[in-house]
N, C-alpha and C positions, 0 to 999 in steps of 0.2 A: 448531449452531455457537455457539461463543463470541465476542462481538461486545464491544467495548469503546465509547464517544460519541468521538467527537473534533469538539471545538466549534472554530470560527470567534470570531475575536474578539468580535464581536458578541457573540453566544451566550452565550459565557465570562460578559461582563457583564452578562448576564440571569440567568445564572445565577447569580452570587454576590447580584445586587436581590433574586434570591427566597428565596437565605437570609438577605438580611436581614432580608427581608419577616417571614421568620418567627422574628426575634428577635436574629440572630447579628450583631453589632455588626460595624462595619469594618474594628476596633482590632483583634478575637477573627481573623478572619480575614486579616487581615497577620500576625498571632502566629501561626497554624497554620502557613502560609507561609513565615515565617523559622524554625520549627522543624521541619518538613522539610526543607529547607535543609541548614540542622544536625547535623542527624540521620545527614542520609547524609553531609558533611565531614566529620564526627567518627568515619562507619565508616572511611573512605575513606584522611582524612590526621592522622585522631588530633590528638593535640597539634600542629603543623606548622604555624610563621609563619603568620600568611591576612595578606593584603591584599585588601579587600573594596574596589571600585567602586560608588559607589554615585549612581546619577543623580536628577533633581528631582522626579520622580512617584513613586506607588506600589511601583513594582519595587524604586528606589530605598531606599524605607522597607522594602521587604521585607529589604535588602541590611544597615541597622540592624540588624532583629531579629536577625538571623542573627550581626553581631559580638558585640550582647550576649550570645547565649546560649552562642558559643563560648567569650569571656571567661569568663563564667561556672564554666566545666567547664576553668579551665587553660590554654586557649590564647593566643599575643600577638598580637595582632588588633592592624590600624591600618585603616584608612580613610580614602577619598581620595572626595570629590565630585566631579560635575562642577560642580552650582549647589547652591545651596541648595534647600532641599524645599517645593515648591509648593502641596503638597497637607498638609490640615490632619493627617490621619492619620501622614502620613510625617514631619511637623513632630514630632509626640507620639514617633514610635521614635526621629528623631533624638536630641531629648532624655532619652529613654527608655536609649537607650546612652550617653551622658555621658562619654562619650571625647573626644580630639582627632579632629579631622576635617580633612585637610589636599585641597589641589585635588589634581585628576588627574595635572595637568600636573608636580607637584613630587614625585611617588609615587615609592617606591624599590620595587622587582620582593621579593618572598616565594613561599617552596616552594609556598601553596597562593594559587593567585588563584582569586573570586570577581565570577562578573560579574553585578551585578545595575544595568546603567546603564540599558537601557531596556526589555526581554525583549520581550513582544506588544503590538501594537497600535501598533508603530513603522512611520511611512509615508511616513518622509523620511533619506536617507543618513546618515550618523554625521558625513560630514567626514573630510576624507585627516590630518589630524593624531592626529584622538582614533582612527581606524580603528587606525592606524600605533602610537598608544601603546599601545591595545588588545591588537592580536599581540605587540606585544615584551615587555608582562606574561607572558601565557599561554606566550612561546616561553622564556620563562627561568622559567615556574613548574614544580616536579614533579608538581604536580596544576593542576586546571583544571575548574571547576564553572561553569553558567551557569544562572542564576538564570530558569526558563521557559524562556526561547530567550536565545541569542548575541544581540547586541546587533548590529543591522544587518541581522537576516531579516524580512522582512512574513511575519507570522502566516496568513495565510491562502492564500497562491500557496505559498510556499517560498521567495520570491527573494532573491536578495543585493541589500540595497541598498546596501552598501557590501564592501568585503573583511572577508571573515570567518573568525579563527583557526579552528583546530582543537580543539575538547575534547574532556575524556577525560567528560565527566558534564553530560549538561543535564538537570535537575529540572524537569520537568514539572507546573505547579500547579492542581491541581483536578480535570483534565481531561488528554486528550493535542489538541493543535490541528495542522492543517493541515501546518504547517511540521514538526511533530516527526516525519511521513513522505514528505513530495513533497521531488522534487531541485529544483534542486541543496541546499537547505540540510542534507538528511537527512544528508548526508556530512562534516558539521563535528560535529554534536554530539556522536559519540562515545556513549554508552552512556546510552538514556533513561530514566531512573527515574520514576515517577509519583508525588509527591507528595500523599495526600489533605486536602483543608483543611475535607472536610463540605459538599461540595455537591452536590446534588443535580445531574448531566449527562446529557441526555436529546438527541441527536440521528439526524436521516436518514441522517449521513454516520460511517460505523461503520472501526475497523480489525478486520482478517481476525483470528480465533483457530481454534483449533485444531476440526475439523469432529466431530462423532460419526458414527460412520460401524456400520450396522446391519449383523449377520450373515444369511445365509441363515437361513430358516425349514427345518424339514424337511420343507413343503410346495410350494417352489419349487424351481422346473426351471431349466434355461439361458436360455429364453426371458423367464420372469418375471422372470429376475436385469438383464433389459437387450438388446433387439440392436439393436447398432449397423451401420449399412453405411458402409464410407467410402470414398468413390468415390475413385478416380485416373483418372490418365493417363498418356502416356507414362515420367513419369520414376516410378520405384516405390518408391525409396529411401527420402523422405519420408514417401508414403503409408502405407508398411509401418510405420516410426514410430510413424506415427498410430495405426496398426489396433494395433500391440503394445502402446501405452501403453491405451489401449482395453480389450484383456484384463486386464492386468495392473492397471486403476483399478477393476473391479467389473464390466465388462459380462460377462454370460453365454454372449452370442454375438458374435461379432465377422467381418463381411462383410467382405471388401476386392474389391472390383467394376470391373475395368479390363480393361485391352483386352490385356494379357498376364500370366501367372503374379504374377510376383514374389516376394519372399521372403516373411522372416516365421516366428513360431514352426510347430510342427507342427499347433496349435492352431487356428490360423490359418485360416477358411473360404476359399478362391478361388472366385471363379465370374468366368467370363470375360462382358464388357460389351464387346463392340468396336467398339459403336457404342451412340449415344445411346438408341436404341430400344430395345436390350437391358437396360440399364441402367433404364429406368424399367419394364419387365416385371420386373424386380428391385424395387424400389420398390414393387413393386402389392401385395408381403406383407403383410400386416396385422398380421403380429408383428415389423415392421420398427418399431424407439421412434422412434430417432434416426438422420440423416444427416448423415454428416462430409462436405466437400469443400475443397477449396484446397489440400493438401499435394500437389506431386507431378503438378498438376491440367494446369497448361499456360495459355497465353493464346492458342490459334490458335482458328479455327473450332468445331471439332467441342469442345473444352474451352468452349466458351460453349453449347453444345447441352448440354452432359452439367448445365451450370450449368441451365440452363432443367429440363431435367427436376427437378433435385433442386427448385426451386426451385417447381414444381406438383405434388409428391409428396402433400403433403398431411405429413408428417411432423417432428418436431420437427427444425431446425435448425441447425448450427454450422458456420459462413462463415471462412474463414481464409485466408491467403496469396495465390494465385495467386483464386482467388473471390473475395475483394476486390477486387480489379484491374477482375477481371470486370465487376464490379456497377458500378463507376465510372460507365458509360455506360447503366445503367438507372437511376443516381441510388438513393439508399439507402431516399427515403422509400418505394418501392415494396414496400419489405418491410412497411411498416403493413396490407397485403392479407393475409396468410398468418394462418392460423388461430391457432397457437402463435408465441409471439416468439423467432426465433432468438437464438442467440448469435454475434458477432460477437466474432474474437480479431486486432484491426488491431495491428500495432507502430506505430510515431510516422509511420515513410512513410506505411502503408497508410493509414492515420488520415487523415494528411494529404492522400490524393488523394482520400476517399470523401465526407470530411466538410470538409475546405476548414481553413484555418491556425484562424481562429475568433479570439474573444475570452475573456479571462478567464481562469484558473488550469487544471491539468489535469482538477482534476473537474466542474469546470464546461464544460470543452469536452466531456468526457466525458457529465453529464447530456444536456446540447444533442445530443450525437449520440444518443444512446438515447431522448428522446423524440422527435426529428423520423424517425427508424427505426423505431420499435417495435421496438427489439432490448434484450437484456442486450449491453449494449457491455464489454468488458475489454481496456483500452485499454494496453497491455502496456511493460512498463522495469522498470526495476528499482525502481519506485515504481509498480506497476501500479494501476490503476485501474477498479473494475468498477462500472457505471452502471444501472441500469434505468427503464423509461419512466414509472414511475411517481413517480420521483424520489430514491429509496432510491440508496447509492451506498459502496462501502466501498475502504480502501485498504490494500494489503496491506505489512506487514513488509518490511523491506529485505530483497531480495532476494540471495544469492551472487553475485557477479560474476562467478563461473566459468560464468552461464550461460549468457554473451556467446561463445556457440558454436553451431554450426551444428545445424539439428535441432532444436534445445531446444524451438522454440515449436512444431512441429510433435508432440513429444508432448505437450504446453499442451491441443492441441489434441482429441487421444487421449481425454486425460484429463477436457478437458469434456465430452464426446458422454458418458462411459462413465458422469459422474456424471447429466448430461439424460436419461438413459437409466433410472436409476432413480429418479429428483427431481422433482416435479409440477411445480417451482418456476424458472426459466432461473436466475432472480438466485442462488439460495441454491446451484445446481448448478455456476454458475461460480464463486461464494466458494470452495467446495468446492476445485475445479479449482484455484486458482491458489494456495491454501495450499498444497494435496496436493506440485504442482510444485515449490514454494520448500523446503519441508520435506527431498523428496527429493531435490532439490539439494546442501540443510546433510546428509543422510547420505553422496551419495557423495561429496562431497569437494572438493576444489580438483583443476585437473586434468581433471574431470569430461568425458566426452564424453557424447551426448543418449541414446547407447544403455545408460551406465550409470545414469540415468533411468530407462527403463522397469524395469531391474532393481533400484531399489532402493522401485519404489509398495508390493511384496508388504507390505513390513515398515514402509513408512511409514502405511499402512492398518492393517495390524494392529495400531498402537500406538494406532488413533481406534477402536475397537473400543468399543461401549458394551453 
């Protein structure tokens, strides 16, 4: 897979010490800075009024570079502070663009605004007036650029610390951080472009790309390709979901193991389980990889039997829906016993009852459950989040909103089993899993129901073909 760093503010500013460490001046990199910037206003809104914001730190100074080089190139730039510039570096752009510099407060609205007031590493509100100046720039500008982050998100959760407009463009500098994927913030910035300034970003906490995904050999069979079983229970609907998205993500073989038929392609194995016992005689296969459970599962008695067997199988894995619920009352760290690390696919409920409200931002709640579990945790939204207990932890692309429908997680779930099934790895097989999901989402459309999912993996697979 393709993995991109996404630093933490911290991070961020270890990372630019080490390139200065190795030569690159503070001046050289507020220039690269304000010249990506640049770069992309100049694709965006050409010659087009800017009114640049520029606040008393760095970002600030970035928000300089950026009016000079427009001037530069033709455009009428004005610029509006909040304070004067604090910092020695943003001192020198100040002067460095040699313009007027008027306050915030006195600022007349331009087609292209610029926000460069305070981007990352902000840890205190804006204030209900400059908030309020802020939206009514952006809401009467025809473009809308922010300089790293909108002014008023913390870098590292996502959260709003004050209200925050909507842009069409946040530039992204060095790096992508935190904020430029977890909600709520992800939903303001509009379109994020990566800006590079030459620094070298190196982190644990990675966003999803696109997976390569390997052909059959002409020496594997159905079985080498993956079998997966995925148990149910009384309700089949679900289950079959799961088992179709299953086929149709790579597995070879695909079990669906419950106490009555059910649907599902022609493809589709049945073997009847009508009781717990039978179900782990099913289980005793040795060419059995992976075990799905929770779709379709139940929370009565005998659905907490069928739990206990899978759960002494011996076999890789993946805990979803109604098996979360389950587990509730065995406590999660009990899965530290099992040979292989399942994968656990909670939505923010399930999450919430397994692993408790917690502290700290979504991936951090998300590390904490994957190392007190020993599971690959994939902590599910539209800003999903997939953890492992080693500490590795990556976040995935906005998500379709159309996939705030019924099912969808349950082929989520399909889809991890079928890639655990071929993947030594839980972490790398649920990366897999939830780009696979998002991708074939953006194919079928707006509109989208869970079953036109399973039918769009064939061709969203065949495009990861390496």
């Amino acid at each position: 897979m393709t993995f991109r760093p996404i630093l933490t503010a911290e991070e961020m500013v270890a990372a630019e010490g080490a390139a200065m460490a190795d030569g690159v001046s503070v001046e050289e990199l507020m220039e690269r800075a304000g010249r990506a910037v640049a770069d992309i206003a100049w694709r965006i809104a050409g010659k087009s009024e800017a009114l640049i914001l520029c606040g008393p730190g760095n970002n600030g100074g970035d928000g300089y570079v950026v009016a000079r080089l427009l001037a530069d190139r033709g455009c009428k730039v004005r610029v509006a502070a909040l304070a004067e510039p604090r910092t020695d570096v943003a001192k020198a752009a100040c002067e460095r663009w040699g313009g007027p510099v008027e306050p915030v407060a006195d600022a007349k609205s331009a087609p292209l605004l610029i926000d460069a007031l305070f981007g990352t590493g902000l840890m205190r509100p804006l204030g209900d007036t400059l908030a309020k100046t802020l939206a009514e720039h952006v809401g009467k500008a025809r473009y809308s650029i922010a300089v790293d982050l909108p002014s008023g998100i913390e870098t590292d959760s996502g959260a709003l610390l004050s209200a925050v407009p909507h842009f069409d463009v946040t530039v992204g500098l060095g790096a992508l951080k935190p904020a430029h994927l977890l909600q709520p913030s992800a939903r303001y910035l509009g379109r994020v472009i990566l800006g590079e300034i030459g620094v070298e970003a190196s982190s644990s906490l990675v966003e999803l790309g696109r997976p390569g995904i390997t052909a059959p050999t002409p020496g594997d069979h159905k079985y080498s390709r993956g079998f997966v079983l995925v148990a149910k229970g009384a309700m089949a609907g679900a289950a079959c979901l799961c088992a179709g998205a299953a086929m149709r993500a790579g597995a070879g073989y695909v079990m669906l193991a419950g106490p009555d038929h059910g649907a599902g392609p022609l493809a589709l194995v049945h073997r009847p389980a009508s009781d717990p016992r039978a179900l782990a005689d099913l289980l005793a296969d040795e060419r059995v990889n992976v075990a799905a459970i929770g779709p379709g599962l139940g929370l009565n008695e005998e659905a907490d039997a069928r739990l206990d067997e899978i759960l002494t199988s011996g076999r890789r894995l993946v805990l979803d829906a109604d098996a979360l619920t389950l587990m509730v009352r065995r406590g999660a760290e009990c899965l530290n016993a099992l040979e292989t690390p399942p994968i656990l696919t909670p939505h923010h409920g399930e999450f919430v009852r397994l692993f408790g409200g917690g502290a700290g931002n979504k991936v951090e709640r998300a590390r904490d459950a994957a190392s007190r579990s020993g599971s690959v945790v994939v902590y599910k939204g539209s800003d999903t989040v997939i953890a492992a207990p080693d500490g590795r932890a990556a976040i995935a692309p906005p998500a379709p909103t159309w996939l705030a429908s019924a099912g969808t997680g349950d082929v989520l779930t399909g889809i991890v089993a079928a890639r655990y099934a071929t993947s030594g790895d839980a972490f790398t097989a649920a990366c897999e899993a939830v780009w696979l999901h998002g991708e074939a989402a953006r194919r079928a459309g707006p509109f989208l129901i869970a079953d036109d999912l399973v039918g769009a993996l064939p061709g969203t697979l065949a495009a990861c073909l390496q």
